[in-house]
Short mmCIF file of the C-alpha atoms (twelve columns), coordinates in Angstrom:
data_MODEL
# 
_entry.id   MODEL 
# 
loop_
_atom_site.group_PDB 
_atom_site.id 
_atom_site.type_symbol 
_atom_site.label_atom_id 
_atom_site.label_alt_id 
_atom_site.label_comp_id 
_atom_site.label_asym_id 
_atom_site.label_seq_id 
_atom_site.Cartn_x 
_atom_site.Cartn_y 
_atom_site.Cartn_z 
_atom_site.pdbx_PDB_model_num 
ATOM 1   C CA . UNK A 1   132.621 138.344 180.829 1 
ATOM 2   C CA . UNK A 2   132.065 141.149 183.388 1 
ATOM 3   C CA . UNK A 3   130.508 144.853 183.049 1 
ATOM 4   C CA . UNK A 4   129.855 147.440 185.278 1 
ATOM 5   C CA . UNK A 5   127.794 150.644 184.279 1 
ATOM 6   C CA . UNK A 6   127.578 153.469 186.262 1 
ATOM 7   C CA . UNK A 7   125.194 156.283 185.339 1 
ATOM 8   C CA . UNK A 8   125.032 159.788 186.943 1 
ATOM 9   C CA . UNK A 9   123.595 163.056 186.235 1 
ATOM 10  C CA . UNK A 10  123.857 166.790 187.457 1 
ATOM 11  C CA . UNK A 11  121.381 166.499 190.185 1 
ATOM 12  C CA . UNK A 12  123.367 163.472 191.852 1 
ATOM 13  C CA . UNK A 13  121.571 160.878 190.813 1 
ATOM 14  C CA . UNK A 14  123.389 157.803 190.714 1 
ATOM 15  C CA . UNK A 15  122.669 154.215 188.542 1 
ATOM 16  C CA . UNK A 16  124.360 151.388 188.791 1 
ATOM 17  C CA . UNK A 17  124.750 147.773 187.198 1 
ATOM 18  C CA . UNK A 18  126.835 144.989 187.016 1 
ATOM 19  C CA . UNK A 19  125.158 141.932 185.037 1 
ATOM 20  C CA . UNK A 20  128.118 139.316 184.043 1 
ATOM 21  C CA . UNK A 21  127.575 135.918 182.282 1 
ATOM 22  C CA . UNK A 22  125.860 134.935 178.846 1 
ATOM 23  C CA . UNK A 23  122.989 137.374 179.581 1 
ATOM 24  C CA . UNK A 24  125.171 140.462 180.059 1 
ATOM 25  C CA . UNK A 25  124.201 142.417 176.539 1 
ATOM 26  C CA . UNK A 26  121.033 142.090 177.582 1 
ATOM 27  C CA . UNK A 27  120.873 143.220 181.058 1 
ATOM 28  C CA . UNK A 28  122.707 146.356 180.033 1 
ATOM 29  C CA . UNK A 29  120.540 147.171 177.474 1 
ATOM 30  C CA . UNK A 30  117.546 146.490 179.783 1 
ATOM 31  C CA . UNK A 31  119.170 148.945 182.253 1 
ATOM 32  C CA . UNK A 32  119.921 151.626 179.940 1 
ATOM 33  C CA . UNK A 33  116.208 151.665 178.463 1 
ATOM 34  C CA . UNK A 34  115.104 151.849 182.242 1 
ATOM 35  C CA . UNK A 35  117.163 154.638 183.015 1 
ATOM 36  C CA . UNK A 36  116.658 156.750 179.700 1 
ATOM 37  C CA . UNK A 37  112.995 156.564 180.608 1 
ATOM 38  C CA . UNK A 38  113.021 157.075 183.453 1 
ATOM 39  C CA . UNK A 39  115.130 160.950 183.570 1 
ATOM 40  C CA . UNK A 40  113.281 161.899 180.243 1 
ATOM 41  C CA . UNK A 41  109.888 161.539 181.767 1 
ATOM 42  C CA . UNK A 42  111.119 165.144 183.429 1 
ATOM 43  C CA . UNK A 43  110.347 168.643 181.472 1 
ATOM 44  C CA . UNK A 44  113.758 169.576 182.256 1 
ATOM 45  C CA . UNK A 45  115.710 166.293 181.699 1 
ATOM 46  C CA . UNK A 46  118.890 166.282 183.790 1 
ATOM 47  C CA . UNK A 47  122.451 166.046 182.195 1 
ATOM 48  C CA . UNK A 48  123.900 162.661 181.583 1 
ATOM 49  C CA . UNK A 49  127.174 160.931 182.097 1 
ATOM 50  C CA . UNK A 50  127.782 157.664 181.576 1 
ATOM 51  C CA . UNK A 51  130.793 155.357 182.113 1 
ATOM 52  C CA . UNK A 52  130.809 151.506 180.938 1 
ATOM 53  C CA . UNK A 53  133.249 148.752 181.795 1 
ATOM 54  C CA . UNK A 54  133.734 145.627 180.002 1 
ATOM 55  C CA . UNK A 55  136.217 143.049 181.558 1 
ATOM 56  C CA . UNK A 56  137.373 139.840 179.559 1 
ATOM 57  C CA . UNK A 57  140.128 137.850 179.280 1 
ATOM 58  C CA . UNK A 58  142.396 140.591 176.784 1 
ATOM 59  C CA . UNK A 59  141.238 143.218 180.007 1 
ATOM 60  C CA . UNK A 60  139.159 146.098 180.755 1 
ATOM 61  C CA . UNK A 61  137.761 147.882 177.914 1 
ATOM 62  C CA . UNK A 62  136.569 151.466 179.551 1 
ATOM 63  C CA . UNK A 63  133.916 154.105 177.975 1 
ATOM 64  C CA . UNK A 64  131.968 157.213 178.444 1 
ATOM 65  C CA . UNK A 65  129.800 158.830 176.753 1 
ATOM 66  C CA . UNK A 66  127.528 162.392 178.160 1 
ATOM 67  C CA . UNK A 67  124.734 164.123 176.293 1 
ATOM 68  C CA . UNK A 68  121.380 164.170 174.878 1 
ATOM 69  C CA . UNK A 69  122.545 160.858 172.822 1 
ATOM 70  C CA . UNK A 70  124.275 158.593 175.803 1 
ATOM 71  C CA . UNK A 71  121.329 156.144 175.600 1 
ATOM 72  C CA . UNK A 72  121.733 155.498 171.951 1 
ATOM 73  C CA . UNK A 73  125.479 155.570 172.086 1 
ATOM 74  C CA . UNK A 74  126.119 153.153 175.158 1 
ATOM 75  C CA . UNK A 75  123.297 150.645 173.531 1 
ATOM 76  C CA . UNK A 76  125.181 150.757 170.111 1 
ATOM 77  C CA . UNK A 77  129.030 150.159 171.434 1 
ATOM 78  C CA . UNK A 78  127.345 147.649 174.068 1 
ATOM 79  C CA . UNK A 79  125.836 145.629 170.555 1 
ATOM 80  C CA . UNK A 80  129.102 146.199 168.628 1 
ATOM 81  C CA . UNK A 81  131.516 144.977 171.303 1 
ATOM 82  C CA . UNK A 82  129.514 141.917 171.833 1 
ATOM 83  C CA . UNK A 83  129.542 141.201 167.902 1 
ATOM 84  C CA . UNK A 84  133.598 142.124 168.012 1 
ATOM 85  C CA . UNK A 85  132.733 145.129 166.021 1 
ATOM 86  C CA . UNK A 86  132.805 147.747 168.138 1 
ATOM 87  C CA . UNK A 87  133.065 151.215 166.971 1 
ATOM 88  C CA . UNK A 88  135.245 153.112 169.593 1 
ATOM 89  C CA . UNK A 89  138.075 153.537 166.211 1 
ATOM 90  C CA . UNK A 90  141.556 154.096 167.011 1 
ATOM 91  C CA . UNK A 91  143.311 157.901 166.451 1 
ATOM 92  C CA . UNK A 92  144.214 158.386 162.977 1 
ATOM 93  C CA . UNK A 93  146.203 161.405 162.385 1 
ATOM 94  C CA . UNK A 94  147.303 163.494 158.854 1 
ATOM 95  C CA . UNK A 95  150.066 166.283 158.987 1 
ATOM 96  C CA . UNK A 96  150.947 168.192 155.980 1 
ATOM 97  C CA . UNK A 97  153.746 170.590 156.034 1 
ATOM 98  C CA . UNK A 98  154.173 172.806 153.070 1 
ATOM 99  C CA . UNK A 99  156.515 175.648 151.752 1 
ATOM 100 C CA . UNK A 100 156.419 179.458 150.488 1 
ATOM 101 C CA . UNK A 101 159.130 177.197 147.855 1 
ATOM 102 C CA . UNK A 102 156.874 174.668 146.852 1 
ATOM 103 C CA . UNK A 103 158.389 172.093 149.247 1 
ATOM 104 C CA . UNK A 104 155.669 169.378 150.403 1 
ATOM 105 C CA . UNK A 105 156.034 166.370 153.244 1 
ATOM 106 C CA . UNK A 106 153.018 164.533 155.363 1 
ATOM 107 C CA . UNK A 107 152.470 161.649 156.678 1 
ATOM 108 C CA . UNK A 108 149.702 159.996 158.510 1 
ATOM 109 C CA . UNK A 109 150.702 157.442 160.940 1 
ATOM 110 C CA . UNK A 110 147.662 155.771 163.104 1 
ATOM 111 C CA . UNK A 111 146.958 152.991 166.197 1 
ATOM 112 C CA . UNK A 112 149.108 153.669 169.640 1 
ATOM 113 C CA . UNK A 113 152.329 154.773 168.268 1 
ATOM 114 C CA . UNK A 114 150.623 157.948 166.376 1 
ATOM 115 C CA . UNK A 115 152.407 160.495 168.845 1 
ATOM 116 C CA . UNK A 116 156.121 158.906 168.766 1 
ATOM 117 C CA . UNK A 117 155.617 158.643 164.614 1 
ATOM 118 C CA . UNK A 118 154.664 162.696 164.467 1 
ATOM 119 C CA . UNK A 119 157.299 163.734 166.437 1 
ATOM 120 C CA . UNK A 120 159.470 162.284 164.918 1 
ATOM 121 C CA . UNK A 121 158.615 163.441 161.811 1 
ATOM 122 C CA . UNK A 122 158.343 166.920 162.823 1 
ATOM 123 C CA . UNK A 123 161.843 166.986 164.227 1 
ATOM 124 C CA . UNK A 124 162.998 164.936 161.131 1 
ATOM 125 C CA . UNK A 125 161.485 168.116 158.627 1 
ATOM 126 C CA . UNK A 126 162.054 171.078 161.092 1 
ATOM 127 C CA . UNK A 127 165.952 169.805 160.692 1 
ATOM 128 C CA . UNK A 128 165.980 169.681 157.296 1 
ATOM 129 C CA . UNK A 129 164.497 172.942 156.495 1 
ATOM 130 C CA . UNK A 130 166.947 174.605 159.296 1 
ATOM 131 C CA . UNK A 131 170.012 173.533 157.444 1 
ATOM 132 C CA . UNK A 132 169.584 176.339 154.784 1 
ATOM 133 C CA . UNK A 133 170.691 179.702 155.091 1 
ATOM 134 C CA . UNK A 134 167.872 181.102 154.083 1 
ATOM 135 C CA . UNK A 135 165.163 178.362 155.408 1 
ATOM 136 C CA . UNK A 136 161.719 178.615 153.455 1 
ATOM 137 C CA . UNK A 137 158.402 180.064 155.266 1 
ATOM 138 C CA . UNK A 138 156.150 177.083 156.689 1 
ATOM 139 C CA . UNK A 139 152.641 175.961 157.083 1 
ATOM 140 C CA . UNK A 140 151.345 173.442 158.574 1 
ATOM 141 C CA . UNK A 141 148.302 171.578 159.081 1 
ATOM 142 C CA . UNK A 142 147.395 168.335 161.770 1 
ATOM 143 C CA . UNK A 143 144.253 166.526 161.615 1 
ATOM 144 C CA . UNK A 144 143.756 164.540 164.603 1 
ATOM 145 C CA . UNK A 145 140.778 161.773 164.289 1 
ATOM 146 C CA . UNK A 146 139.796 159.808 167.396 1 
ATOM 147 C CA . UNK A 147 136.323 158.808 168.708 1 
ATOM 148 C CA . UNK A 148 135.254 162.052 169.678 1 
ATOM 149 C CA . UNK A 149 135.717 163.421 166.255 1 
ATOM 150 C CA . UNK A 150 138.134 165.388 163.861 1 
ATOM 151 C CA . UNK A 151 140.447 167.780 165.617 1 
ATOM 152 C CA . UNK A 152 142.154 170.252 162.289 1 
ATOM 153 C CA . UNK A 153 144.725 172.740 163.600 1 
ATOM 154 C CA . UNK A 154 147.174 175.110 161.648 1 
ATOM 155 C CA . UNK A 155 150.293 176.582 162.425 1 
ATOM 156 C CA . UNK A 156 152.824 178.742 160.580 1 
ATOM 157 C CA . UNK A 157 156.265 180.268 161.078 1 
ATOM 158 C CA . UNK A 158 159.390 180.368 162.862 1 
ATOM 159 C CA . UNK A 159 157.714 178.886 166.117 1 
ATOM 160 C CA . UNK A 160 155.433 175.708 164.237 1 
ATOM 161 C CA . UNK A 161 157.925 172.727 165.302 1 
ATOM 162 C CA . UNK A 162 158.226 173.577 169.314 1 
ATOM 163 C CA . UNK A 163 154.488 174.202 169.184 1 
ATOM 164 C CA . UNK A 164 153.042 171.012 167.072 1 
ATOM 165 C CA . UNK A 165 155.355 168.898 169.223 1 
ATOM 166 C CA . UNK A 166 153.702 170.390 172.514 1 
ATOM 167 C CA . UNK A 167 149.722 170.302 171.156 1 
ATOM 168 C CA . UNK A 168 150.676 166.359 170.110 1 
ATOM 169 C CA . UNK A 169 152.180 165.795 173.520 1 
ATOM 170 C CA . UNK A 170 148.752 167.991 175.142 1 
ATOM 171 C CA . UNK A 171 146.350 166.161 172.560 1 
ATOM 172 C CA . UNK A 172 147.654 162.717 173.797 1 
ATOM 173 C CA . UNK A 173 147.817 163.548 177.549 1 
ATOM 174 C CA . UNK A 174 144.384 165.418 177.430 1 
ATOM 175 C CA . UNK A 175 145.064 168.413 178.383 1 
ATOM 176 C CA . UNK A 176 145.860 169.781 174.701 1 
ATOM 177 C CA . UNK A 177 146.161 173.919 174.530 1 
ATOM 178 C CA . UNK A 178 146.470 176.554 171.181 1 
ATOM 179 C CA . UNK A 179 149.038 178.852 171.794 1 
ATOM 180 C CA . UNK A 180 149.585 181.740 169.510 1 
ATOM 181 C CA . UNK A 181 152.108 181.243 167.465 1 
ATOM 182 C CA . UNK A 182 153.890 184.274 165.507 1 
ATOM 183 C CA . UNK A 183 154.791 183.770 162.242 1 
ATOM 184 C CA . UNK A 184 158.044 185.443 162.321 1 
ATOM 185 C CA . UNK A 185 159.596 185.804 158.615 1 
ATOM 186 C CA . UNK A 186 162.187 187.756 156.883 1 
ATOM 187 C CA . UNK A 187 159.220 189.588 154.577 1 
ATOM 188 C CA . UNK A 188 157.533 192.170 156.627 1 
ATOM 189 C CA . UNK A 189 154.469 191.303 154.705 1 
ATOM 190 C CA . UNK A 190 153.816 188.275 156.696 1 
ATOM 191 C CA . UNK A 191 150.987 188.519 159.154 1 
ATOM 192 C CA . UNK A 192 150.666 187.066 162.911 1 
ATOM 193 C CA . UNK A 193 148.701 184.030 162.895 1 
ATOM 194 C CA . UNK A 194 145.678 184.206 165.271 1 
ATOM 195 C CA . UNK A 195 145.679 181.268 168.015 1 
ATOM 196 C CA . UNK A 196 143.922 177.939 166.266 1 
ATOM 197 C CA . UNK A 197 140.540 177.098 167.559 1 
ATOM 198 C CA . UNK A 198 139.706 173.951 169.365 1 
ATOM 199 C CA . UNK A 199 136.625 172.048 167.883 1 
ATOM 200 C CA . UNK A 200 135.154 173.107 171.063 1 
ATOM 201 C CA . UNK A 201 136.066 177.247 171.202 1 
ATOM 202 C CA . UNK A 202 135.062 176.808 167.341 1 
ATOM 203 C CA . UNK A 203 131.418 175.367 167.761 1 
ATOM 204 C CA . UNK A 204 131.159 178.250 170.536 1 
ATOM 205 C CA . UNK A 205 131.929 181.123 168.556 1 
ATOM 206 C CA . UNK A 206 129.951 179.718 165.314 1 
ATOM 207 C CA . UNK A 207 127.116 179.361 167.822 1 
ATOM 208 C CA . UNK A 208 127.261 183.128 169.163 1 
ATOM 209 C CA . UNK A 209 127.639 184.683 165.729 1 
ATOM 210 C CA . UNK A 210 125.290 181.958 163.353 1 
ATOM 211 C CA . UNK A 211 122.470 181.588 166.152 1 
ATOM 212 C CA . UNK A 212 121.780 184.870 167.984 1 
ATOM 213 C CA . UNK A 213 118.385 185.609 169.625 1 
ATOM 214 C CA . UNK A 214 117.170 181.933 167.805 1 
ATOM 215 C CA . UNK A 215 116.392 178.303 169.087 1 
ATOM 216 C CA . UNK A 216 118.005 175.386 167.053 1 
ATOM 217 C CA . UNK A 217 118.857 171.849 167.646 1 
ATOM 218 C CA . UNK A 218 121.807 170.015 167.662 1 
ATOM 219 C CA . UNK A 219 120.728 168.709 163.647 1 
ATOM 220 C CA . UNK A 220 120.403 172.235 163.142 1 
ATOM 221 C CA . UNK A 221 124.516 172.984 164.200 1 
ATOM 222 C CA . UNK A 222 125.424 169.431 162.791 1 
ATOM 223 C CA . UNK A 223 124.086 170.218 159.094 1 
ATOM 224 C CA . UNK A 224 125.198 174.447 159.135 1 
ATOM 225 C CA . UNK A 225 128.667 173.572 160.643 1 
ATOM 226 C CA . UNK A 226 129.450 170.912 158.290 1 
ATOM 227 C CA . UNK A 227 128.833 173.340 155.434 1 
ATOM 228 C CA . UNK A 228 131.352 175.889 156.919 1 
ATOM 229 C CA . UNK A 229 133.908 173.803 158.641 1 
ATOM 230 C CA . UNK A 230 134.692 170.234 158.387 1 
ATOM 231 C CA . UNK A 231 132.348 168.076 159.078 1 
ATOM 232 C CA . UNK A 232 131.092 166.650 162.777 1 
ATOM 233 C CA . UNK A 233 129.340 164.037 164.314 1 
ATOM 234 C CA . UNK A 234 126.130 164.001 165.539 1 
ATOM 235 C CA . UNK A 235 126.834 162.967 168.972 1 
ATOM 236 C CA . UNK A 236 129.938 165.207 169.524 1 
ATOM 237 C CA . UNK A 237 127.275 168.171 168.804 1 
ATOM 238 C CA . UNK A 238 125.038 166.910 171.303 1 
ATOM 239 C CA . UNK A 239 127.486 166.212 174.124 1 
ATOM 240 C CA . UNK A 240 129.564 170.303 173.467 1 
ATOM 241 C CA . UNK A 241 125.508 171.587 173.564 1 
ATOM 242 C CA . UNK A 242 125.118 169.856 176.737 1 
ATOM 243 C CA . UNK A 243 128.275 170.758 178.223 1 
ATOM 244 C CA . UNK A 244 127.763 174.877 177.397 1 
ATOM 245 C CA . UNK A 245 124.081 174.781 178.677 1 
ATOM 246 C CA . UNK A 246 125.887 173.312 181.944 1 
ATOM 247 C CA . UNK A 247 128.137 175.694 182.050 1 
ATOM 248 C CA . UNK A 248 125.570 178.857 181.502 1 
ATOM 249 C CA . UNK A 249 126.359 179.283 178.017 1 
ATOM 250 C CA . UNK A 250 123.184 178.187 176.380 1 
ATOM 251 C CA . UNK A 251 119.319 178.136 177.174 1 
ATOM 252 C CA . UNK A 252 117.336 174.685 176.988 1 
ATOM 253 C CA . UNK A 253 113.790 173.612 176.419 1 
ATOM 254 C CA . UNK A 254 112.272 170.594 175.116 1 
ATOM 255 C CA . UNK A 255 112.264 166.705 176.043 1 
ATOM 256 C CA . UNK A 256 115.100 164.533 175.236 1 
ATOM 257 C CA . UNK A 257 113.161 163.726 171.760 1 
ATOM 258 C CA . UNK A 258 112.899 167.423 170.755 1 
ATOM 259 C CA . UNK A 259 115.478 169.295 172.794 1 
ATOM 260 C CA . UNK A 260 116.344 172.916 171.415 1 
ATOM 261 C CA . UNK A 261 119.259 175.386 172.887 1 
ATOM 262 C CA . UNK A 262 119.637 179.049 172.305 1 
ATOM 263 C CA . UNK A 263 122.393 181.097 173.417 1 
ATOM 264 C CA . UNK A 264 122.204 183.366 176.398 1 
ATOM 265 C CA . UNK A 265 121.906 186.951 175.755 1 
ATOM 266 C CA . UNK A 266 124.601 187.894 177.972 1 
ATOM 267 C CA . UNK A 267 126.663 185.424 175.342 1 
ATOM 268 C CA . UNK A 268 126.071 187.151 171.918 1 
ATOM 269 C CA . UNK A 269 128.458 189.898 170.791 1 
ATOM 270 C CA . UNK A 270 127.121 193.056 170.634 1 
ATOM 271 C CA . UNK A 271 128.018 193.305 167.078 1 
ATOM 272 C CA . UNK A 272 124.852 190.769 166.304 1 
ATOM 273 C CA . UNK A 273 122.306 192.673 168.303 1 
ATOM 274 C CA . UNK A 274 121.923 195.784 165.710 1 
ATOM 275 C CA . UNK A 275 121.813 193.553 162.911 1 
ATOM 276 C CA . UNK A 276 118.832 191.443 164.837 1 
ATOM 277 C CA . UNK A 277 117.148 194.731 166.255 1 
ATOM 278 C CA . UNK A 278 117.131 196.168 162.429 1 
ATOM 279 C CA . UNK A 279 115.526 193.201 160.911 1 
ATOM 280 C CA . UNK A 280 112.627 193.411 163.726 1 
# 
């Protein structure tokens, strides 16, 4: 057994380890305590990345992890992957198409062939439904589950096949995008469908209009976004606050322990600042 841990932050600093052998869980967990210290002893902790690599006889096993929580989350995979538990879950995925005719159809295939097994099925309904004259008005929603978190996104009408196929193939490749889609229907009551939200553009825009002029934590966005959207994990919340306050987004104060964000004034719609000037 062989590992190799490489730490960084924003103000290049640079950690490195590579304990192998019987005593490897512990090294690593030695080295990550030293390290945690060691940047949270600063009033303005720097931003973490880090990237772990576990070799054994079935391969390399690769994963990263940034944010407030990296310590806790590289100590807890490193203790589950020695125990052959560990908790980096494969993509589950859940697709339900339904019609303005009550017609119904999802599936929710999982593991490595989860991209191959929606497309398929995609094409399979999308050809179905096209064989009418009249074909029936669609929605359609895809719930994408992998070890960042849940990723829900919604399409509807003429254009939802070409564009689910191309977020799956963007979602797998990493480099997923939301394009508007149209819904395009023969009743002129139908209305365009906005472009669907990434978890990330989501959390941003629920930030600017839930926290203006106020300092939270990332408990704080965990427990009030749950109640509005679907529910998130801790550490995703912690590694998108981390990422925004890098890129300018957010404020920051607080140790590692009791770390609070706010959102930049130049960030908050002007349709919040009357409501928070009135209520001063």
């Amino acid at each position: 057994m062989r590992s190799r841990l490489e730490i960084t932050t924003d103000r290049d600093g640079r950690y490195t380890t590579q304990p192998s052998g019987d005593g490897w869980v512990d090294a690593l967990i030695r080295f990550v305590g030293s390290v945690s210290e060691r940047v949270s002893e600063s009033d303005d902790p720097p931003h973490i990345r880090s990237r772990l690599v576990i070799t054994t006889e079935s391969g390399n096993d690769t994963t990263e992890w940034e944010g407030d929580d990296w310590a806790e989350n590289t100590i807890q995979y490193i203790k589950d992957f020695s125990a052959g538990t560990k908790t980096k879950p494969e993509t589950t995925t859940s697709l339900e198409i339904t019609t303005d005719r009550d017609g119904r159809y999802t599936t929710q295939p999982s593991g490595d062939g989860w991209v191959d097994a929606l497309i398929r099925f995609v094409g399979s309904v999308s050809a179905r439904l096209s064989e009418s004259d009249d074909p029936p008005y669609l929605t359609s929603r895809l719930t994408i589950t992998n070890d960042i978190g849940k990723d829900v996104t919604k399409w509807e009408g003429d254009g939802w096949a070409g564009a689910m196929v191309q977020y799956i193939n963007d979602f797998s490749a990493g480099t997923k995008t939301k394009s508007v889609i149209k819904a395009s229907h023969q009743s002129s009551s139908r209305a365009p469908l906005s472009a669907p939200l990434s978890v990330r553009e989501r959390l941003e825009s629920f930030l600017k209009y839930e926290y203006p002029h106020v300092w939270f934590t990332s408990t704080d966005v965990k427990t009030h976004y749950g109640r509005i959207y679907d529910q998130i994990n801790l550490s995703t919340v912690s590694t998108y606050l981390a990422r925004m306050y890098n890129r300018g987004l957010l404020e920051r104060r607080g140790n590692r322990m009791q770390r609070e964000y706010r959102v930049q004034e130049s960030e908050i719609p002007e349709l919040t600042l009357p409501i928070m000037q009135s209520a001063n």
